[in-house]
C-alpha positions in Angstrom: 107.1 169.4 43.2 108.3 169.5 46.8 110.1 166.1 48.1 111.8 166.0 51.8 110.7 163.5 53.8 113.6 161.4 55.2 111.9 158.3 53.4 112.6 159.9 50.6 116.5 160.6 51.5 118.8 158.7 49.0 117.4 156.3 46.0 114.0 157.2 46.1 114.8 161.2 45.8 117.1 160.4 42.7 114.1 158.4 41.4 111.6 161.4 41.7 114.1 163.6 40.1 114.2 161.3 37.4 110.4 161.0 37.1 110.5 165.2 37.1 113.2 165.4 34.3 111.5 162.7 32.0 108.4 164.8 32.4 110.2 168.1 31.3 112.2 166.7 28.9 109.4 164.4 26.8 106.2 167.4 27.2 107.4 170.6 25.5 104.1 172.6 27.4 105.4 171.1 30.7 107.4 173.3 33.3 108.4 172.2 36.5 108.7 174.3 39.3 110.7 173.0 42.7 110.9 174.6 45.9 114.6 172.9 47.1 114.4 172.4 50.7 117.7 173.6 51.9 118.3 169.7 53.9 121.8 168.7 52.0 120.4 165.8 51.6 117.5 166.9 49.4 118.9 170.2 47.8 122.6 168.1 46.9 120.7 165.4 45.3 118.4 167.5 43.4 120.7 170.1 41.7 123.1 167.0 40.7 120.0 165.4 39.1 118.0 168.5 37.5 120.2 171.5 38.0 120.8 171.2 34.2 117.2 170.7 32.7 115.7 173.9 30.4 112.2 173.3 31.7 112.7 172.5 34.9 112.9 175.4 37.9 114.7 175.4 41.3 113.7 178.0 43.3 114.6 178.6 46.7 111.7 177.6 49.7 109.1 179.8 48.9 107.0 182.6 51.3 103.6 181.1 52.3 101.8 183.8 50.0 103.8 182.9 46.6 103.6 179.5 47.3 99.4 179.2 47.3 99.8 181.9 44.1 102.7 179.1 42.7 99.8 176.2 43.9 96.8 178.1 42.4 98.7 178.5 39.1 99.7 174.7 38.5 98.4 172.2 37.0 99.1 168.9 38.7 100.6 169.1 42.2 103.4 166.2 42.2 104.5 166.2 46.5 105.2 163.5 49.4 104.1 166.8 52.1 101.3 166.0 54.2 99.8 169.5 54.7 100.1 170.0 50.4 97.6 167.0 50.2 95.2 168.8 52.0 96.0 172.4 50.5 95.8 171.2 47.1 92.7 170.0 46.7 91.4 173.1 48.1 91.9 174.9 44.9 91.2 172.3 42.6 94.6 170.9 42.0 95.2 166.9 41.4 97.7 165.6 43.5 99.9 162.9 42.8 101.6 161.9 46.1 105.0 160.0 45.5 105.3 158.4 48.9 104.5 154.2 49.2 102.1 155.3 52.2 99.9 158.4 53.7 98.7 159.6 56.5 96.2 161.4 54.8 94.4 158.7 53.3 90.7 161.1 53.1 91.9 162.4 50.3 93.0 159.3 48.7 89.1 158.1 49.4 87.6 161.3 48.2 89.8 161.1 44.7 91.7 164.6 45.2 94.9 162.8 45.3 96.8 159.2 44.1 99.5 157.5 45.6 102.2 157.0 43.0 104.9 155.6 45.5 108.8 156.7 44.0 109.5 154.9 41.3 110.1 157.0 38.4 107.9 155.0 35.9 105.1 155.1 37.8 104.9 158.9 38.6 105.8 159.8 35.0 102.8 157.5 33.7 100.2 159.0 36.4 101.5 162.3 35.6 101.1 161.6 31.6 97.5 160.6 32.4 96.1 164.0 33.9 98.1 165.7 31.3 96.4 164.0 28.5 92.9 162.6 29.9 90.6 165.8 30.3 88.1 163.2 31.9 91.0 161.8 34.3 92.2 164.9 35.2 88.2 166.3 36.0 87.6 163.1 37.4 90.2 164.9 40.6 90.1 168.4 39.9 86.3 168.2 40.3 86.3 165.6 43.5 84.9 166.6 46.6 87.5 168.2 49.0 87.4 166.0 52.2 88.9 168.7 54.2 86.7 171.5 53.9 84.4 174.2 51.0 87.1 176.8 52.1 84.2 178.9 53.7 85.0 178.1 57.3 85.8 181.5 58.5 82.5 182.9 57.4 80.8 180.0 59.0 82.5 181.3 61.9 82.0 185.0 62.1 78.0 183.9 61.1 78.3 181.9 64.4 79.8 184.3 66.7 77.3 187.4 65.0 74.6 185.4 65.8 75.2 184.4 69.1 75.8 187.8 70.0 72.9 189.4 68.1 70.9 186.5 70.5 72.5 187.8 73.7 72.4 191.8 72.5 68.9 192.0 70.7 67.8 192.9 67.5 70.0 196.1 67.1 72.2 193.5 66.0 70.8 191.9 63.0 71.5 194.9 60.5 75.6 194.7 61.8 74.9 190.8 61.2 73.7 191.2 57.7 76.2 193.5 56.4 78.8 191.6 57.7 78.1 188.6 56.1 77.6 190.3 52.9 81.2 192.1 53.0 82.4 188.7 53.3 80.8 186.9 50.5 81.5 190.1 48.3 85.6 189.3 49.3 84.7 185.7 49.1 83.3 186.2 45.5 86.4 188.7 44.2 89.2 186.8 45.8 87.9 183.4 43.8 87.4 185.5 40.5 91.4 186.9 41.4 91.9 182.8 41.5 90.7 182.4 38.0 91.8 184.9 36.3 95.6 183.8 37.5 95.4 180.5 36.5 96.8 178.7 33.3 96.3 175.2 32.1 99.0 174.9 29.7 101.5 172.9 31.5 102.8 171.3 35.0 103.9 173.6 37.5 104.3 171.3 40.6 104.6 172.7 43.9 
């Protein structure tokens, strides 16, 4: 779960904290992972409200490589970030986004993510509903990401080969071709990596 936006300052932080803990403390396969932004106003109010729960983790703000191994890994992605909305879905993660409005409302459309708002009842009941409706929680895990296959940088390089293999000759094709391949071939091992890292066995939300 990550919450900072200055909306969020005050009442409606305490009330996502609460949402969190009722999670952790009612689902005994549920584990809650928080990266505490270091703002006073978020990190203060959150150790006061979860700094004592068993199943519930602070960590400090994490490095941008553990935090898409931390995102690939959970199960239901519980934010009010913008850029998480579009990261998510990316890897196949539901997102439940506790803000009363987004900016990002293609994913909204496209089903990868919900907007709960911040009150605590509402986020705990969404949350219970992709923990126990297999066809709920496919229903987002399985929607069409809005903002992209993930495939862009081959897309790319294919591009810029074959403009080049245009403007050199043909001497370029073979380079072209075993380019491309060397890509899917990382393409293809990097995703099996994904897989075989994940767990479905509880709520890490990040």
């Amino acid at each position: 779960m990550t919450a900072h936006r200055r909306e969020s300052f005050g009442d409606p932080l305490r009330r996502i904290c609460r949402a969190a803990r009722a999670l952790a403390d009612t689902h005994d396969d549920v584990r809650v992972v928080i990266p505490v932004h270091p703002n006073p106003a978020v990190s203060d109010t959150v150790h006061a409200e979860l700094g004592y729960s068993p199943r519930v983790q602070l960590v400090d703000p994490l490095s941008y490589p553990d935090f898409a191994r931390t995102l690939q890994r959970a199960h239901i992605v519980l934010t009010d970030s913008g850029g998480i909305q579009k990261e998510a879905p990316a890897l196949g993660k539901p997102v439940l986004v506790m803000r009363d409005v987004t900016e990002r409302i293609e994913g909204i459309d496209a089903g990868t993510a919900k907007l709960v708002g911040t009150r605590a009842s509402d986020i705990v009941a969404a949350a219970r509903e992709l923990l126990a409706d297999d066809h709920a929680y496919s229903e987002m895990a399985r929607a069409v990401n809005p903002y992209g296959d993930g495939f862009a940088s081959a897309r790319i390089v294919e591009a810029i080969l074959t403009e080049e293999f245009k403007r050199r000759g043909a001497g370029k094709s073979a380079a072209l071709t075993s380019s491309l391949d060397r890509m899917g071939a990382r393409s293809t091992s990097a995703h099996a990596s994904d897989e075989d890292a994940s767990f479905d066995d509880g709520l890490i939300v990040s």
